[in-house]
Every structure is written in C-alpha cells, then in structure tokens.
C-alpha positions, 0 to 999 in steps of 0.5 A: 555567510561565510565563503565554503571552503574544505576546511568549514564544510563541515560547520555548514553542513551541521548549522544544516543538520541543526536547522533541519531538525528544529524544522521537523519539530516546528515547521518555521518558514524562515528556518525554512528559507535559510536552512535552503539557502545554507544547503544551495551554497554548499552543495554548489561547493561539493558539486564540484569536489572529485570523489576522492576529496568528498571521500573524508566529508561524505557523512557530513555532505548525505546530511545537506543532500537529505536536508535539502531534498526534504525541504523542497518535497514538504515545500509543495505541502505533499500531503495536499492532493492536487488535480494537477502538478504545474511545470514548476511543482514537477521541476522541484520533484524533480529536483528532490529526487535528484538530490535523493539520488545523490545520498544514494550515490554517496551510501546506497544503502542510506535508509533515509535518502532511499525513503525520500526518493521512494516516498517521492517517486510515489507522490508522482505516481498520482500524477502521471496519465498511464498505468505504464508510466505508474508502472515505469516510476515504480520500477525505478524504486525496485532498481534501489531497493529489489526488497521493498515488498511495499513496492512489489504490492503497489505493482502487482495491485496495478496489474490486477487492476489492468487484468495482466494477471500473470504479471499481477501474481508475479510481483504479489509473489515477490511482495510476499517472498520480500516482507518474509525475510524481514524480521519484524514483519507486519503481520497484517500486511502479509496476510493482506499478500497472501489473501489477495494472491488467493483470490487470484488463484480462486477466481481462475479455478486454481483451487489447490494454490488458492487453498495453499495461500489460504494456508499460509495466511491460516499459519500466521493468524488462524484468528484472522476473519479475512483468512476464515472469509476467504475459505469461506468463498473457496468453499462456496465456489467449490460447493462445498456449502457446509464448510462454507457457512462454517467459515463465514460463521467462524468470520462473524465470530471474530469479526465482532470481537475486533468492533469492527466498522458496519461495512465488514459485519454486514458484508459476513452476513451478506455472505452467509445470506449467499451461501444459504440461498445456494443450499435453498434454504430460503428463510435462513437467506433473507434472515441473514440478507436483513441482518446485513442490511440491519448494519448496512441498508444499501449494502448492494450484495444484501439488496441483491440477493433479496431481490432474487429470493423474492423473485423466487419466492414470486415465480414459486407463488404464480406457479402454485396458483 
C-alpha cells in the first residue's frame, strides 16, 4: 500500500467506500480485514491533520470514519445475543462508538454516523447491570439527536417498568411531541405513545387525560382495535358497563378483519367475559371466558375469571340448599 499523503487521501478513502459497499452486498471476511487495514492507515493519518487542513477532505475522511465503525460493530456479529460482553467485546464498542462520534464531529447532523452510534449505544444497553446505567447510555443518544422519539419511548418504558411514573409520562410525552413533527410518521408507533400514556393516566384514576390520549390516538385511526380496547377498559373502570362491551365488541370486529394471532382475540373476548361478570350476567361471562379459551386454552385472565364465576355459581348453590 502506498504511504498516505494529502495528495492520495482521497483515493484511499474511495477503495474504502468502494469495499465497504461490496462488503454490505456480501459479507467477505477478506474484504473485510483489508477495507479495516485501509481505514487504520488513514485515520492514523487524519488524526493527526488540524481542523483546517481536514476542512477540504471532510467528506472524503466521514466515509473511512463510518466504514470503520461498521466493520468493527458487525465484526462481533451484533445480531447475536450474548450473556455477556468480554473486555475486548467492550473495547471494540468502545472503539466503534468513538469513531461514530468522529462523523459526528466532522457533520453533526450525518444520518448515518448518528444511526451507527445510536444503534450501538443500544446494543450496549443490553449489557449494562442497572437500569440507571441504561438510563445513562440513552441519554447520551438525546444529547445527539433531542428528537429521536424512539429514544424518548425506550426511556420512558424504562421508567414505567421502575414506577417512576412522573418520569415515565414525561418522556412518552417528549416521544409523543418528537415523532409528531415528523412528516412521515409511522402511524402504528404513534398510536403505540399515546396508548401506553393512556393507561398511565387511566391506572391513576386521571380519566378526562386518559380519555384525551385516547383521543388522540381515535383522530389517527378510528379502526385501530387497540384504541377501541383501550375505551374499552376506561370505561370498564369508570363502570360504565354498556359503553365498555360496546368498545370491546367494536375491538373484536376489527381485530378479526386484521388475522390477528390467538393471543389478542382470545385477550377481547377475556375482556368481554370481565365486563359481563361485572353486570352479573353470569352465562354471557362464561361464554365469552370459553371462547377465550377456545383461541388460547391457558390464557390466565379467561382461566381466572372462570375460576371466580364457578365460585360464585358455587357459594349461590350452597346457600339455596
């Protein structure tokens, strides 16, 4: 390989580009080991260049910087789940977030430096021994990018998970004000924010912001199921009994235009079964219990709700003879 000067920088940094490239299409271990060796020899170059003599080749060195972070984050074959990370497993991370930093450095707003380290940072959140420290690695992510809805969920499900409740609402409220002022929204995420946010509120007895969410949600998709499960259980809390089985019979409907899995078919009819047993209509409870347990035999919420009607039906027997 030829010595790296100012003057050939920019051919190195395009055989990189090149091989990296070919490397997303076929994953050759080869390529693999002398793309690396390429991106070592110039960014041992470039380390030492001042801002202003990078300023003419900073397009040029965000590709070696991105090529190498890659390399090394898809060396340890990320998609494998390991108990563990060893010490030389963190090291390479480490050293794959720093060279994303470096993108980030040169173009703070390079979308695909900012997705490497993000997607990194995430990758070591699955082995750090605290929610605080999970807490500590996603943060870094907000300090990068303050819009990442994504980022804002993943910490506010962890604070739900913690019952730091305030905490939780906070940042499902930053996740929900994030991906809406995204063009291109995914729809089924951000009902998912507004959903989960509802049965915050709904689980401390904040009905008129529970049913708002709910709302909000209804405005996107007045199909959804989840939205219609979701008045559903308000109602049910509320006691609102009518308007509940409304809801859940609303769900069902449209659950079952979608083919959906077992679990969430059997789950509406679970509901249903609840909130007749409520009203005390006992025969209509069991037949929607077993229906549930038609699609899902150890569904434990159909399980247990049969359990208490036979108690019932039981105790009512005793007493009448």
């Amino acid at each position: 390989m030829d010595d790296i000067t100012l003057d050939n920088v920019r051919n190195h940094a395009f055989i990189i580009k090149e091989l990296h490239t070919d490397i997303l299409n076929t994953s050759d271990k080869n390529k693999m080991t002398k793309c690396m060796e390429y991106c070592n020899r110039v960014m041992a170059f470039t380390d030492k260049l001042d801002n202003a003599t990078l300023m003419p080749i900073k397009k040029d060195i965000i590709h070696v910087y991105i090529a190498a972070s890659d390399l090394l984050f898809n060396s340890l074959e990320s998609g494998v789940k390991r108990e563990v990370l060893n010490k030389t497993e963190r090291n390479t991370l480490q050293l794959s977030i720093n060279y994303a930093e470096k993108v980030l450095s040169i173009e703070p707003d390079n979308q695909k430096g900012y997705l490497l380290y993000k997607n990194i940072t995430l990758y070591l959140t699955d082995y750090v021994d605290t929610a605080q420290n999970q807490l500590d690695l996603l943060n870094t992510i907000c300090n990068i990018n303050p819009f990442d809805h994504d980022i804002y969920y993943k910490i506010a499900y962890i604070y739900n998970i913690k019952q730091r409740i305030d905490d939780a609402i906070k940042h499902y409220k930053l996740a929900i004000a994030s991906i809406s002022m995204q063009k291109n929204t995914e729809e089924k995420i951000h009902i998912k924010y507004l959903l989960e946010l509802s049965s915050i509120y709904r689980e401390r007895d904040d009905y008129l912001r529970a049913e708002y969410y709910l709302s909000k949600a209804l405005a996107i998709n007045h199909l959804n199921p989840d939205i219609q499960i979701g008045y559903g259980l308000l109602y049910n809390k509320l006691n609102m009994m009518d308007k509940a089985i409304f809801h859940f019979k609303y769900a069902l409907k449209e659950q079952l235009k979608t083919h959906a899995a077992l679990y969430y078919v059997a789950k509406i009819h679970a509901y249903l079964g609840n909130a007749y047993a409520k009203t005390n209509d006992i025969n209509m409870a069991l037949k929607e219990y077993n229906k549930a347990l038609l699609y899902l035999p150890d569904l434990e919420d159909a399980l247990d709700g049969k359990a208490k009607l036979s108690k019932i039906l039981y105790n009512s027997l005793t007493n009448i003879l």
